[in-house]
LUMTIGU-39430 format. One record per residue (C-alpha): x, y, z. Coordinates in steps of 0.05 Angstrom, whole numbers, padded with zeros to 5 digits, always signed. Each point is the difference from the previous one (the first is absolute). Layout:
<rs>
XYZ;...
</rs>
This chain:
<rs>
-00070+00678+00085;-00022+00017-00078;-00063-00044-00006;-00022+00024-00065;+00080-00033-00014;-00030-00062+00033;-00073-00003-00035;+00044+00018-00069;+00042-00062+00013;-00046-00051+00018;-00012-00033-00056;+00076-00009-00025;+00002-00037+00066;-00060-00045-00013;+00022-00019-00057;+00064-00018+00029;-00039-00038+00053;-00028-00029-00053;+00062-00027-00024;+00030-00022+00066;-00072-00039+00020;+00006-00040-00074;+00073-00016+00012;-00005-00026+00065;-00059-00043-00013;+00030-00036-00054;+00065-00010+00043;-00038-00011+00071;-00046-00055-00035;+00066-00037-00041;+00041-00001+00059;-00062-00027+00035;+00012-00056-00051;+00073-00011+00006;-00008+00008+00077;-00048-00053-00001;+00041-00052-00041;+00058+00018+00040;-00034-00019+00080;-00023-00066-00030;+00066-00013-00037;+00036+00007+00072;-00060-00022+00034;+00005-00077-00031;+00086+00016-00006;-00006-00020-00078;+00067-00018-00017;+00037+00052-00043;-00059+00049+00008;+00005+00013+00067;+00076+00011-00013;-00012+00049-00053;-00066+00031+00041;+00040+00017+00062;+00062+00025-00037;-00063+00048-00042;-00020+00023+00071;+00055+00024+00025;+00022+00028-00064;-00054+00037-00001;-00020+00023+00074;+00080+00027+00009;+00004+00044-00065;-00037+00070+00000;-00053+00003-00056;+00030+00059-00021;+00070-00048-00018;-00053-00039-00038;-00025+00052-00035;+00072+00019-00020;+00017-00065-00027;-00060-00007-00037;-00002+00064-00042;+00066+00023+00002;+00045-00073+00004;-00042-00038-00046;+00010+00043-00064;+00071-00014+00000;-00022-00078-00013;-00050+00026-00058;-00053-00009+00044;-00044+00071+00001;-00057+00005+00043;-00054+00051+00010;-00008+00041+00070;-00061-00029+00011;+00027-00068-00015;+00056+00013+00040;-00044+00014+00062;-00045-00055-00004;+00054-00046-00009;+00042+00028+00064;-00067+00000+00045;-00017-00069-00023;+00078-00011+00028;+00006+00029+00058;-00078-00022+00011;+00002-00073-00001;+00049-00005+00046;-00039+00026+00054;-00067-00028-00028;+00035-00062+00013;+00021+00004+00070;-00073+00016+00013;-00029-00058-00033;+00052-00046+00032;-00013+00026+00073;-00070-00022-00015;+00015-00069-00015;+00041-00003+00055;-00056+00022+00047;-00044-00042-00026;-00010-00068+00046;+00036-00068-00032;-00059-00045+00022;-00042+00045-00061;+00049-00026-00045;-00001-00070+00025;-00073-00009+00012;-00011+00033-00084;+00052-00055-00016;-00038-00051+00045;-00068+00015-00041;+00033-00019-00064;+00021+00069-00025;+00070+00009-00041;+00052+00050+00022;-00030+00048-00046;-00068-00008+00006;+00016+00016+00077;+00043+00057-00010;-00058+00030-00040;-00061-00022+00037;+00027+00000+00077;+00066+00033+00014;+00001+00062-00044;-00061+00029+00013;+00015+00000+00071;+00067+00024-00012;-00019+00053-00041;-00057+00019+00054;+00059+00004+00048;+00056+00035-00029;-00058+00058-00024;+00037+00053+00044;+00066-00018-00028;-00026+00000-00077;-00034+00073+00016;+00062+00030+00037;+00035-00019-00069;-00039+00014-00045;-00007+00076+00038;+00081-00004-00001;-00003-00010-00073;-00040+00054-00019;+00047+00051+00050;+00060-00036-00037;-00032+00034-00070;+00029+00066+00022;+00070-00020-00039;-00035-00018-00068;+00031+00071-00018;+00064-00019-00007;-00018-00039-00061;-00046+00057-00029;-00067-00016+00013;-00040+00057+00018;-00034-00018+00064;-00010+00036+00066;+00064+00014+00028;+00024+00015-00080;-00055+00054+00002;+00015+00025+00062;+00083+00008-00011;-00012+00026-00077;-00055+00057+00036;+00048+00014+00050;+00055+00013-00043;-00036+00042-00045;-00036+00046+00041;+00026-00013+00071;-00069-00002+00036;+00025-00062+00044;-00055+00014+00049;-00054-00006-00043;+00037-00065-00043;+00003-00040+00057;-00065+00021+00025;-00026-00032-00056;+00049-00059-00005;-00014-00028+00083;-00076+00008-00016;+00002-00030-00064;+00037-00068+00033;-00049+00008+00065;-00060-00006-00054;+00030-00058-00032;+00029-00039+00064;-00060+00017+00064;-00043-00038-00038;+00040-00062-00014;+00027+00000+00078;-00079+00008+00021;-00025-00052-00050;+00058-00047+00029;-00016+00003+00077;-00082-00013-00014;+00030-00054-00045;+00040-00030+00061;-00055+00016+00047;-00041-00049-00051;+00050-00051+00004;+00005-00001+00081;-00079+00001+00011;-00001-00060-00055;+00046-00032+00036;+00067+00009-00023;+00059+00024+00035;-00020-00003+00068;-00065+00034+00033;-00027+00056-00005;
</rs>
């Protein structure tokens, strides 16, 4: 093991974590949005909506991202339709995201108990006044494991932003390999690199859910 290869390296690959954090943010928190939409959409079974939501879902949860990516950078010119890498990936996270952002959401709704709904519209509160005040903070506080298992899945499914030529981790690590052939000491540096950016999401997520349960969501503690 070269470490003065390693120490040389290091910053090429935090920059390139760099790049992979700011595209997965902006994709993890828009598919937080179009998950959202989507579990109250076939929560309430809007007509239409829920039509077009579920046929989104499945689209999107039985197509690798890497197809996506494909389609969206490579497909798209021959429309006239030219998009950046970086566009390209946030647009193909924000895909494949929502769907699963979704599924979350909705199993919280589900687990949350009718009479809440009924007793909010009892008070005098409107359908959306209820799904903002009572069930979707509860929901949310309950599908907390799910949301963090995806949002860690998200940032793992980053590793193919390559094949559209961004330069983030796994980029660095293939273009090092191939031009000086210390694998070792490249993938070294790529696991750690994804350890520092994913152990403290996954530790942040089970005191988060430890929160919830001694708050009183989602069971005891």
């Amino acid at each position: 093991m070269e470490w003065g290869y390693i120490a040389k390296y290091t910053p090429m690959y935090a920059t390139a974590a760099l790049l992979t954090l700011r595209i997965a943010a902006v994709g993890i928190l828009l598919s937080l949005v179009v998950g959202l939409f989507c579990a109250v959409v076939r929560h309430f079974k809007i007509p239409i909506l829920n039509a077009i939501a579920v046929g989104y879902i499945e689209l999107s949860r039985n197509t690798p991202l890497l197809v996506q990516l494909f389609l969206l950078y490579f497909g798209l010119p021959k429309i006239g339709i030219k998009l950046s890498g970086e566009a390209c990936a946030v647009i193909g996270l924000t895909f494949l995201g929502g769907s699963y952002m979704a599924e979350a959401f909705r199993s919280g709704l589900v687990a949350v108990e009718k009479i809440q709904h009924e007793s909010a519209l009892s008070l005098g509160l409107t359908n959306g006044q209820t799904m903002r005040y009572v069930l979707m903070p509860q929901a949310a506080a309950l599908a907390v494991p799910a949301l963090t298992a995806n949002v860690i899945f998200l940032i793992k499914e980053t590793s193919v932003f390559s094949a559209v030529a961004l330069a983030d981790l796994m980029y660095v690590a293939k273009d090092l390999i191939g031009l000086h052939y210390n694998t070792d000491e490249a993938l070294v540096l790529l696991v750690a690199f994804y350890i520092i950016i994913l152990l403290p999401i996954s530790l942040l997520a089970s005191l988060l859910e430890r929160r919830m349960r001694y708050a009183g969501f989602g069971g005891t503690a």
